[in-house]
C-alpha positions as CSV (number, residue, x, y, z in Angstrom):
1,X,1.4,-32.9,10.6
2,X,-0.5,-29.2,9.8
3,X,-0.6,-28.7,6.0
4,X,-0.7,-25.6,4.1
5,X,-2.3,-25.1,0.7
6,X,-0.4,-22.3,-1.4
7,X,-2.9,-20.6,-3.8
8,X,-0.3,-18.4,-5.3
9,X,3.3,-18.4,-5.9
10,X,5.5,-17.1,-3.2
11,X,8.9,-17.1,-2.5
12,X,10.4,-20.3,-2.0
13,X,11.8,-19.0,1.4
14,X,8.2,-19.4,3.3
15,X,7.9,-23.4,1.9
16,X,11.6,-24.3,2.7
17,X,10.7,-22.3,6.2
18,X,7.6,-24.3,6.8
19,X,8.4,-27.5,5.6
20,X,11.7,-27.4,7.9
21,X,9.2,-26.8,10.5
22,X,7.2,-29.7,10.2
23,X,4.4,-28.5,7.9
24,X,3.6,-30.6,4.5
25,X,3.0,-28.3,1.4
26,X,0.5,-28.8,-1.0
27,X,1.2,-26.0,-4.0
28,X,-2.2,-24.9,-5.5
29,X,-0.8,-22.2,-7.2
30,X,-2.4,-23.2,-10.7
31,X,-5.5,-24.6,-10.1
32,X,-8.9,-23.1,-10.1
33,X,-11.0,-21.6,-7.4
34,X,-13.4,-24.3,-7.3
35,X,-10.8,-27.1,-7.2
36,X,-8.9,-24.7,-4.8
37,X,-12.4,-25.3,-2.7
38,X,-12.5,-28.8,-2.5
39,X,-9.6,-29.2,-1.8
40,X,-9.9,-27.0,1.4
41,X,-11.2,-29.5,4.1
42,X,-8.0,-30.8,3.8
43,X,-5.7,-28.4,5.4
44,X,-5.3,-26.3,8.6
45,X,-4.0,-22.9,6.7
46,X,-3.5,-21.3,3.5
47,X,-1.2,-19.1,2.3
48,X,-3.1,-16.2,-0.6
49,X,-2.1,-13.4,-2.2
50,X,-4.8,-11.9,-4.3
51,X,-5.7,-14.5,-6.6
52,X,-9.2,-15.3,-4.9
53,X,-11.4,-13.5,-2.8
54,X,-11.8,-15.3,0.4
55,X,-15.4,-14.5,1.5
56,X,-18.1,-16.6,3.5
57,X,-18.3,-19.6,0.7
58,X,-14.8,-20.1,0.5
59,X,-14.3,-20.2,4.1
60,X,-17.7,-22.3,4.7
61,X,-15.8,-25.0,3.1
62,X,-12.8,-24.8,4.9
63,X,-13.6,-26.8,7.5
64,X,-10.6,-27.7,9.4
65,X,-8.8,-24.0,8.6
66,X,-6.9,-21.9,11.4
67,X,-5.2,-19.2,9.7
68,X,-5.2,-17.4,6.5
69,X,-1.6,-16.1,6.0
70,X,-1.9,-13.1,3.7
71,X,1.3,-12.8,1.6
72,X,1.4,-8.6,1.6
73,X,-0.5,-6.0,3.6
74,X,-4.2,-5.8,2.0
75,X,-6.5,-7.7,3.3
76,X,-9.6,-6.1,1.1
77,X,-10.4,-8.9,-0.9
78,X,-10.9,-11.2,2.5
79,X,-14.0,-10.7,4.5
80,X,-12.4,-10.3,8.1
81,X,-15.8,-10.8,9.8
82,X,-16.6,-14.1,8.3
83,X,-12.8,-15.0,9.4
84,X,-13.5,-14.4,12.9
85,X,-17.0,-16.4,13.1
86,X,-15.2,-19.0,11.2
87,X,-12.4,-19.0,14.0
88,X,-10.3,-18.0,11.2
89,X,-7.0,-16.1,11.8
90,X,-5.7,-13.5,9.1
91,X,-2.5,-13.3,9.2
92,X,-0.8,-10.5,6.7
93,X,3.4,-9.4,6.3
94,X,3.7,-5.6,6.6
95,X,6.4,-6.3,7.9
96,X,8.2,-7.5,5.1
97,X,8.0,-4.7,2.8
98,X,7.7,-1.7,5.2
99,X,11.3,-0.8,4.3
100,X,11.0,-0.7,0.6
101,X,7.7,1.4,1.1
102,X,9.4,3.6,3.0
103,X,11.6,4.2,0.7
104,X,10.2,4.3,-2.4
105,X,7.8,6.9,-0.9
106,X,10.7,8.7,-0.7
107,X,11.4,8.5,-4.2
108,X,8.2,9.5,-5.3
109,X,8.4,12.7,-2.5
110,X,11.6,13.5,-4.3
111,X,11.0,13.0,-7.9
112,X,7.9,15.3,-7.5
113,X,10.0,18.2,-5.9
114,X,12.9,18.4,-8.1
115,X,10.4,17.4,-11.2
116,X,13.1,14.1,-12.0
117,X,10.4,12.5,-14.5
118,X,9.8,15.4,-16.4
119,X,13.1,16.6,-16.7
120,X,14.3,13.2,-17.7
121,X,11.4,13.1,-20.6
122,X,12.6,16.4,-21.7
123,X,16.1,15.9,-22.0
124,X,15.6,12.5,-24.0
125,X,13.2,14.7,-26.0
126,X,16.1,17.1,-26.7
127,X,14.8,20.3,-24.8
128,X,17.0,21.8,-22.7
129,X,14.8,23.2,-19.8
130,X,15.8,24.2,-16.6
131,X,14.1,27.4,-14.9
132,X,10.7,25.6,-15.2
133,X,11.9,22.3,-13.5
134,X,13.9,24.5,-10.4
135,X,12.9,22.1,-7.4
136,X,11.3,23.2,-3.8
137,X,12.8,22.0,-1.3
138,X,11.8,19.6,1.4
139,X,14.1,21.4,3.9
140,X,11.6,23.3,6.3
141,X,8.6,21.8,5.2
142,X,6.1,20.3,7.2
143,X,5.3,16.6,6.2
144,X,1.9,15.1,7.2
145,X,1.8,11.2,7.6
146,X,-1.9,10.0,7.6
147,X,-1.5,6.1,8.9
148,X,1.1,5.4,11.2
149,X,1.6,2.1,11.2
150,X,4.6,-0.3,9.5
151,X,4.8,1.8,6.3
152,X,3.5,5.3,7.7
153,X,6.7,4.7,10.7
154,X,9.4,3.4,7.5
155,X,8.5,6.8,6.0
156,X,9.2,8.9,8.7
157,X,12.1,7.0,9.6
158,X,13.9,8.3,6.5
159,X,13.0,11.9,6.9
160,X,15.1,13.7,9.1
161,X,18.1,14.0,7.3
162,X,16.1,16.3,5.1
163,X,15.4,18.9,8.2
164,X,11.6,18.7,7.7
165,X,8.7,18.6,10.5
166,X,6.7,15.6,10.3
167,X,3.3,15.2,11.7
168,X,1.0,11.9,12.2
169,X,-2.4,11.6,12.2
170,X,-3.7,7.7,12.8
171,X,-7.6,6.9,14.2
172,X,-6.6,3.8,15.2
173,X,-3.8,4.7,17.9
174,X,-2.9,6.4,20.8
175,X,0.3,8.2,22.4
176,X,1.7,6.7,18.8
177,X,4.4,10.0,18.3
178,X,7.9,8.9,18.2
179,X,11.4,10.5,17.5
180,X,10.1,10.5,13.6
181,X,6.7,12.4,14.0
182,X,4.4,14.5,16.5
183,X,1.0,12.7,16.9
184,X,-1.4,14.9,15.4
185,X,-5.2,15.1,14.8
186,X,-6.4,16.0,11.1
187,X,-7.3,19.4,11.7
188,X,-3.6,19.9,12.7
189,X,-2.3,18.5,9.3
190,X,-5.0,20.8,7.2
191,X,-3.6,23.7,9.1
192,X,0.3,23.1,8.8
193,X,1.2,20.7,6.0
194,X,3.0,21.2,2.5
195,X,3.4,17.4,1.9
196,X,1.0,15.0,2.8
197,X,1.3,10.9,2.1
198,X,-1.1,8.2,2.9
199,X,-0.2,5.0,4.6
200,X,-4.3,3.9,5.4
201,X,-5.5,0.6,4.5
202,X,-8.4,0.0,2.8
203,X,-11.9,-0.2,4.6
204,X,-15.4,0.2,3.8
205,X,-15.2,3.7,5.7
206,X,-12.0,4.7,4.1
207,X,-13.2,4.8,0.5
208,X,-12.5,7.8,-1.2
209,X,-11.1,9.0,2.4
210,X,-9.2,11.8,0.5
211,X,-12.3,13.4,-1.3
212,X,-13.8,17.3,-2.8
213,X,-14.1,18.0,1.1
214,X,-10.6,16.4,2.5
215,X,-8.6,18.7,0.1
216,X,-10.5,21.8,0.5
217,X,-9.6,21.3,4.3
218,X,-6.1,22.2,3.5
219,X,-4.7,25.5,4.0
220,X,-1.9,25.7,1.8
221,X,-1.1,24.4,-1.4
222,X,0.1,20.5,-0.9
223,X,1.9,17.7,-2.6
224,X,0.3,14.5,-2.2
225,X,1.6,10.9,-2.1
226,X,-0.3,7.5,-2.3
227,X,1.3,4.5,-1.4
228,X,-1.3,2.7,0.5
229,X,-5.0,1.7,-1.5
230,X,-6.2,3.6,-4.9
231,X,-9.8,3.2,-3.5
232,X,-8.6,5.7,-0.7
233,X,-8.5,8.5,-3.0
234,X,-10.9,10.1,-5.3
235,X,-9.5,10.9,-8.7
236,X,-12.1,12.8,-9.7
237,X,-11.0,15.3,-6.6
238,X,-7.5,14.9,-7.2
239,X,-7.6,15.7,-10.8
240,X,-9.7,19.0,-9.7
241,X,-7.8,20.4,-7.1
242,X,-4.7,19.5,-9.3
243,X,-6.4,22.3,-11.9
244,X,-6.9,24.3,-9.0
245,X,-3.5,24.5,-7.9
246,X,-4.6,23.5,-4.5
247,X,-2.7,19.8,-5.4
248,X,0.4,21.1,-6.3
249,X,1.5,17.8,-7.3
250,X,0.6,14.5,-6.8
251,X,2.5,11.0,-6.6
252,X,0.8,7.7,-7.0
253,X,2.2,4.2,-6.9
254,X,-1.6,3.2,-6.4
255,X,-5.3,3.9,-8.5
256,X,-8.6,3.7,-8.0
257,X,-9.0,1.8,-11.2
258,X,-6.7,-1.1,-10.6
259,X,-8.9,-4.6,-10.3
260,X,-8.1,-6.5,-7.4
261,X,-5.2,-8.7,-8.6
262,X,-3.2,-5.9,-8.4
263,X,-1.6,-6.5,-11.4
264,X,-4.1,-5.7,-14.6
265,X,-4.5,-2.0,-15.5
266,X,-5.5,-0.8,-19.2
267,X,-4.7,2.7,-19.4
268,X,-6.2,3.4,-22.8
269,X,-9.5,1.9,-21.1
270,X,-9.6,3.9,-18.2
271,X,-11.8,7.0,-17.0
272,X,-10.9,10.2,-18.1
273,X,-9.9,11.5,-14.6
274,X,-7.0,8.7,-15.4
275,X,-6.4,10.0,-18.5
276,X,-5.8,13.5,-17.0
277,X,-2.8,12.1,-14.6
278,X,-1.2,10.4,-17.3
279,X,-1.0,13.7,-19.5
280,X,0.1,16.0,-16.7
281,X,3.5,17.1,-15.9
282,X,3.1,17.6,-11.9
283,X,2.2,13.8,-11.9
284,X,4.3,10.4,-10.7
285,X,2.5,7.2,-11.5
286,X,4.2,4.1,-10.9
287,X,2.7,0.5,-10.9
288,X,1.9,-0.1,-8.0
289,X,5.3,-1.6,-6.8
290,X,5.9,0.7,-4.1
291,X,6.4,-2.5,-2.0
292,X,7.7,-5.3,-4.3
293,X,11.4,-4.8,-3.9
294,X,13.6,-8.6,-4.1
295,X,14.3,-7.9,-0.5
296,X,10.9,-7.7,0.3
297,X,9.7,-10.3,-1.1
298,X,12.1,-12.6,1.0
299,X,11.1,-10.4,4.1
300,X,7.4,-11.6,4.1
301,X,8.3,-15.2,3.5
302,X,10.3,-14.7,7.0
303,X,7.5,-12.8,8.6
304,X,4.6,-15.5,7.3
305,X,6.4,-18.2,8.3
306,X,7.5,-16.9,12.0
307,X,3.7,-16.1,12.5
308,X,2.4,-19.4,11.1
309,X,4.9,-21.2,13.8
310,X,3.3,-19.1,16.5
311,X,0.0,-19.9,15.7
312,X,0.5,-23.6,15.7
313,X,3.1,-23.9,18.4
């Protein structure tokens, strides 16, 4: 019988899944890394979400491991290189939340337009202002998509009811445009677009991928969206080309300054460029739950488990 170790709490869908299938669950949910670790020799996969950083040590002492099953998309805080020498499959669920990505990038597109947050503050602050918060429309627009995988292909899915053009740009694909998008190099997207959104993961050569030089690049003003990894974007840039005017808004659901949990941010603590989003009024933070919908998280215990059959069918 294979067994699984669960270092975090999941839905209960993935251990009613697995355990139908024949696998024994162990929950390690609340224990600590080093008991987490030796424990490890005794099981064939593990199922993580960000609690632990699974590097060379922790997969040196996981002996009989085949798979890693990420519960998400993110796979920064696992060191895919010491995976593959240790004949380690990653396994991750984009899957599962694409949808709710999709659409809450919408939401953010659409609150920054038509202004929603502000207007909402205002009106429970009792002013009554409306030529300042008239919307732009998304109609005719052109809408860049840089990343066009799960959640980069959910967004464009739910554009063209809004009559826009949407162009992708993804360095990892080819022949990738679709009934949603026109494949597109970058130079393309600095040329054309008006809205641009990030659906890149996070890699050593994609920090701070949106930098001083990305945004200068662009030839009109743009509204940006960041569902994807805060390290992918450098505030410090942002918050310039926001004084500029050359950001004409900006919509994040991720930051540079969250720690790698995902789920600890002290915004009195933070930098100052942090401080600057919070007070301006062309700005839509959210907390980084762009993909935790209660449908989603159901949809990667169905992905995780159909992958971890596969692997051990």
């Amino acid at each position: 019988m294979k067994r699984i170790l669960f270092t975090d709490k999941v839905h209960p869908l993935l251990w009613e899944s697995l355990t139908a299938a024949g696998f024994h669950c162990h929950d390690g949910s609340v224990i600590s890394l080093e008991e987490t670790e030796q424990l490890l020799p005794q099981f064939d996969g593990i199922v993580v979400r960000s609690r632990f950083r699974i590097d060379e040590a922790f997969l040196s002492k996981a002996t009989r491991l085949r798979c890693v099953a990420r519960w998400g998309v993110g796979t920064e805080h696992i060191d895919l290189e010491a995976a593959v020498a240790n004949g380690v499959a990653v396994l991750t669920s984009p899957e599962g939340s694409r949808d709710t990505v999709g659409e809450h990038t919408i939401a953010l597109l659409l609150n920054l337009m038509n202004h929603i947050g502000r207007a909402d503050r205002q009106v429970r602050a009792g002013q009554w202002i409306r030529a300042a918060n008239r919307a732009t429309e998304l109609k005719g627009k052109t809408v860049g998509i840089i990343g066009y995988g799960n959640m980069g292909q959910a967004f464009a899915q739910r554009l063209p009811g809004f009559g826009c053009r949407v162009l992708a740009y993804d360095k990892f694909r080819t022949n990738y445009g679709d009934a949603f998008a026109a494949e597109a190099d970058l130079e393309t997207l600095f040329h054309e677009s008006d809205v641009v959104s990030l659906h890149i993961p996070y890699l050593p050569e994609n920090h701070h991928f949106v930098n001083d030089a990305f945004l200068n690049s662009f030839h009109k003003p743009i509204y940006l969206i960041n569902t994807a990894r805060g390290l992918v974007l450098d505030t410090v840039a942002l918050v310039a080309h926001l004084q500029n005017d050359k950001v004409l808004g900006a919509a994040l659901d991720v930051h540079e300054y969250e720690e790698m949990s995902f789920s600890h941010l002290e915004p009195d603590a933070l930098p100052e460029p942090f401080q600057y989003l919070r007070r301006s009024d062309n700005v839509v933070l959210t907390p980084h739950i762009a993909g935790w919908s209660h449908e989603a998280e159901e949809g990667h215990a169905r992905v995780l488990a159909e992958k971890i059959g596969r692997l051990f069918s």
